[in-house]
N, C-alpha and C positions, 0 to 999 in steps of 0.2 A: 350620184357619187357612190350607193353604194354599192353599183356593179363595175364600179372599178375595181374592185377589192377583188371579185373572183378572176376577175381579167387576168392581173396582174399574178394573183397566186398561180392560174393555170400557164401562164406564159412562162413562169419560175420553174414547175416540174415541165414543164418541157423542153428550156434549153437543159436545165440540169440531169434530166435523163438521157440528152443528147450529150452532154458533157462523159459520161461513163458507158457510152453504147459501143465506144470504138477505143476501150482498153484492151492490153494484149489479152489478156484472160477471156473480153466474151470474144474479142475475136479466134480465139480456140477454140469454143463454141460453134462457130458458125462454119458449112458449108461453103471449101472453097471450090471455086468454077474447076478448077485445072488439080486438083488434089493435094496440092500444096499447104502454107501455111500462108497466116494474112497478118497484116501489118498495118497500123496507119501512120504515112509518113505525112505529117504537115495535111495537107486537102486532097492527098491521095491516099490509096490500097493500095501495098503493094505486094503481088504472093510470092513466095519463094517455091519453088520444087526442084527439089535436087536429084538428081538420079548419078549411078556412076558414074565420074566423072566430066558430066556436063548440067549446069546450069539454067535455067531458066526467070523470069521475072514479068510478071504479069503485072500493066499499071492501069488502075481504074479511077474513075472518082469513087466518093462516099455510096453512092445508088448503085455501081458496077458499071458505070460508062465506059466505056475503052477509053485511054487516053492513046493519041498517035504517037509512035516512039521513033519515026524517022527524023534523024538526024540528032537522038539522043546518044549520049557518052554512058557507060558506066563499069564498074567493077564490083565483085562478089568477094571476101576477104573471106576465107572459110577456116576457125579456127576447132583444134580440136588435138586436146594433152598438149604435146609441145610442136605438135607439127601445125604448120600457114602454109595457106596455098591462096594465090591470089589469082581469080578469073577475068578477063577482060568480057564485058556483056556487048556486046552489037545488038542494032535495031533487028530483029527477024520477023517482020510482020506483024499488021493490027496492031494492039500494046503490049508486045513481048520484047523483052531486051533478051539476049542468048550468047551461052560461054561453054566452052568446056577446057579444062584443064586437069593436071593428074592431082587428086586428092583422095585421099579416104571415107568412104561414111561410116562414122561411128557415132555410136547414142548421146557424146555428148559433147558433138558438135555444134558451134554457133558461126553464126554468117552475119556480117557486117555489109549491107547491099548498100551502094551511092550510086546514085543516076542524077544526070543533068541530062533531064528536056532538053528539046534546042528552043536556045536563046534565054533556059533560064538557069541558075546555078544548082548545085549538085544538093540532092536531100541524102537521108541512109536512114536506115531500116536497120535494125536487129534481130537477129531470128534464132530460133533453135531448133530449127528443121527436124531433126530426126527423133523429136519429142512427142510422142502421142496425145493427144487433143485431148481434154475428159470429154464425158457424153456430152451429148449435144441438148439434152434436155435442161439449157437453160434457162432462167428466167429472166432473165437482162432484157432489156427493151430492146424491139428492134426498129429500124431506122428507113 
């Protein structure tokens, strides 16, 4: 019995360090594949990178697995002061969904992403793409 006690303590910090590993903050932290920003929607990553006027969305699991995006749906709602611009995302290969439409980048812009998989219903993501990361010298646990 009484090596149940460390069992259960070590089981404890280690969901619960998983439990804060994938807040927006340390994902600020963390090196994104594609230069972008990262996000976790539900059991996936999702990264944002905007460039003028077109869109991108990269979908992974928690480890960085591709997920497949053919025959995924989605939209990018890009807001920023009083102007919306709304982008339609298509599958572009591997797990990229991709748009372009007319919008502006400005430092204090946010992006509202929703993707539905095919065959499962739409998640969203929130981002503030044109916000600079702090250092990367974090201490958050990594996963």
């Amino acid at each position: 019995m009484k090596y149940l006690k460390p069992s259960v303590l070590a089981l404890t910090m280690l969901f619960s360090q998983g439990a804060f590993a994938h807040t927006d903050e340390y994902l600020d932290t963390q090196p994104a594949p594609h230069g972008g920003q990262l996000r976790m929607v539900q059991q996936y990553h999702y990264e944002l990178v905007v460039k003028a006027n077109e869109v991108s969305v990269y979908v992974t699991d928690h480890g960085g697995k591709k997920f497949d995006t053919r025959g995924a749906t989605g939209t990018a709602t890009l807001l920023s002061g009083k102007s919306k611009a709304s982008v339609k995302l298509m599958p572009a290969g591997d797990n990229q969904m991709k748009g372009s439409g007319k919008f502006e980048l400005a430092p204090d812009m946010k992006a509202v992403v929703s993707i539905a998989l095919a065959g499962q219903t739409a998640l969203q993501g929130r981002f503030t793409p044109m916000q600079k990361a702090p250092s990367s010298s974090s201490t958050a646990p990594s996963h």
